[in-house]
C-alpha positions in Angstrom: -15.7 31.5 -120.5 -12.9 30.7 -122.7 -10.3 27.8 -121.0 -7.2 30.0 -119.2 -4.4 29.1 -121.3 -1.2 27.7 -118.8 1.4 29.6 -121.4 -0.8 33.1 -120.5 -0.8 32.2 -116.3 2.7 30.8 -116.6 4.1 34.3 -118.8 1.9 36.5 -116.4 3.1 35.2 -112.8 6.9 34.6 -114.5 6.6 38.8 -115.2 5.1 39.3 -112.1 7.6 37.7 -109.6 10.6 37.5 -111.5 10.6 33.5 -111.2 10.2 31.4 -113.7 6.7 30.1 -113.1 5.2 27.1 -115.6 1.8 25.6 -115.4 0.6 22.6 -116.7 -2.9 21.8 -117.3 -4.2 18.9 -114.8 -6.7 16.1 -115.5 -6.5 14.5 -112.1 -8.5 16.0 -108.8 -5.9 14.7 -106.4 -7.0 15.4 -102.4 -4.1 16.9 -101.0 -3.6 17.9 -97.2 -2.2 21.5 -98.3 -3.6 24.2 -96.8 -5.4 26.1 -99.3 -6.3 29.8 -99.9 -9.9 30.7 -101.9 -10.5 33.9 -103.9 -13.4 34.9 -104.6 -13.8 37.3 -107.7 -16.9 39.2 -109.7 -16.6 39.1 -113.6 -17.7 42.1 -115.6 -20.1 42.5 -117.2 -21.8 39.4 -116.6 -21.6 38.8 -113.0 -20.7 35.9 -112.7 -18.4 34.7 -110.0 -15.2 33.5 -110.1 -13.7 31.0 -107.2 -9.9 30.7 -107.1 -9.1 27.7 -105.0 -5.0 27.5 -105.0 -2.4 25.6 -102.2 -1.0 27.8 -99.9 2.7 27.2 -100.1 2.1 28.0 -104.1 0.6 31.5 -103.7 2.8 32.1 -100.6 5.7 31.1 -102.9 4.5 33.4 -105.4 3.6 36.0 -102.3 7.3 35.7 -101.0 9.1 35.7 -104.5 7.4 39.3 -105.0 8.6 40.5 -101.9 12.2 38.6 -102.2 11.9 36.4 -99.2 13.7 33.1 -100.0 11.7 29.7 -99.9 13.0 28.9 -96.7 11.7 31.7 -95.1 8.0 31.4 -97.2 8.0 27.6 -95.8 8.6 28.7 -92.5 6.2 31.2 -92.4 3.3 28.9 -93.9 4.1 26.2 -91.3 2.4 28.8 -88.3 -1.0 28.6 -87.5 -2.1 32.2 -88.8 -0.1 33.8 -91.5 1.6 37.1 -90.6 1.1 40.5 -91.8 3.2 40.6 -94.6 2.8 37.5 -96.1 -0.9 37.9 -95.9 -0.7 41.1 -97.7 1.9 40.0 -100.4 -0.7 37.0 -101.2 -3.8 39.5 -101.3 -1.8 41.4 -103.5 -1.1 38.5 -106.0 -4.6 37.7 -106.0 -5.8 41.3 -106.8 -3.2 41.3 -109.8 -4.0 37.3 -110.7 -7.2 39.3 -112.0 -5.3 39.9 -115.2 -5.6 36.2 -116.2 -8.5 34.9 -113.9 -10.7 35.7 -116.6 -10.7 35.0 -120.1 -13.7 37.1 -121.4 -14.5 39.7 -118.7 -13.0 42.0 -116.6 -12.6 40.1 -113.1 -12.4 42.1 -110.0 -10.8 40.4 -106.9 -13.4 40.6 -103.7 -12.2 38.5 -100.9 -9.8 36.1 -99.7 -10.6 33.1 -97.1 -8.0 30.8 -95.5 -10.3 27.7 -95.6 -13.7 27.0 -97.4 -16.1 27.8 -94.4 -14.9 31.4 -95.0 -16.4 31.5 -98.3 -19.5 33.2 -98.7 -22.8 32.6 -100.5 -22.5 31.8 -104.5 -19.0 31.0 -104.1 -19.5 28.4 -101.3 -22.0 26.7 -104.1 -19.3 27.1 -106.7 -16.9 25.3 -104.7 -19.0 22.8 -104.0 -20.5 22.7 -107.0 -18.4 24.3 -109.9 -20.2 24.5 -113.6 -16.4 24.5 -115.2 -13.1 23.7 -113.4 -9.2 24.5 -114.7 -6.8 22.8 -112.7 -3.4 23.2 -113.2 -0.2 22.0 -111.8 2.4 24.6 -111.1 6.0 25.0 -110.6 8.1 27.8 -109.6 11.7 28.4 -110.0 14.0 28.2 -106.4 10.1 28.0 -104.2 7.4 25.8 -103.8 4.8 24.4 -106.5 1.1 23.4 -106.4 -2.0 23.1 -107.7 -4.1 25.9 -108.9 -7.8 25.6 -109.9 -10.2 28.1 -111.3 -14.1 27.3 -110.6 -17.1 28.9 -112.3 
């Protein structure tokens, strides 16, 4: 697989929410106490799995600038213990679309979404634990919440 390019994800996510979104390649594997959110996709043709390992408040940011709920609002919502209906939905549905720039070389197809890393299932749980490539990135959006984002394979 080809290395994502943060001009593609930042250009794709900017279109899709209407923010402007920038991300910036990351060297450092910093442990933050984020809650995070893990999708798993299949590439096409080749099989291969895909492991999207992001911060919540990013890809609720993203989620909530979509559906044109205001940062204050995303924060709030993050801050419960279980996420509600439509912010769960609104962050599926980025991560069904993020299949446009998951991968480089296939066709990427977005399977399932856990909330922490015990709800990941079979070859993904080894790619998280043991990834063959990783692309981190550090990401800001405009008026809501940044993060880190990090593609495993």
């Amino acid at each position: 697989m080809r290395d994502p390019v943060p001009q593609t994800l930042s250009r794709h996510f900017t279109n899709l929410i209407g923010r402007r979104v920038a991300f910036v390649k990351s060297m450092a594997k910093p442990k933050t106490e984020e809650k995070k959110v893990f999708a798993v996709y299949k590439s096409f043709p080749s099989l291969g799995i895909i492991v999207l390992k992001a911060d919540l408040p990013l890809i609720a940011s993203f989620a909530g600038a979509l559906v044109g709920m205001p940062d204050a609002e995303v924060r709030k919502r993050v801050a419960e213990p279980t996420l509600d209906d439509l912010t769960r939905d609104a962050i599926s549905e980025i991560l069904n679309v993020a299949t446009a720039v998951i991968a480089t070389e296939d066709r990427a197809t977005f399977m399932s979404m856990a909330m922490d890393a015990s709800g990941v299932e079979d070859a993904a749980k080894e790619i998280l634990s043991k990834p063959h490539r990783e692309f981190a990135f550090d990401v800001t959006v405009e008026e809501h919440q940044g993060g880190r984002f990090q593609i495993l394979i």
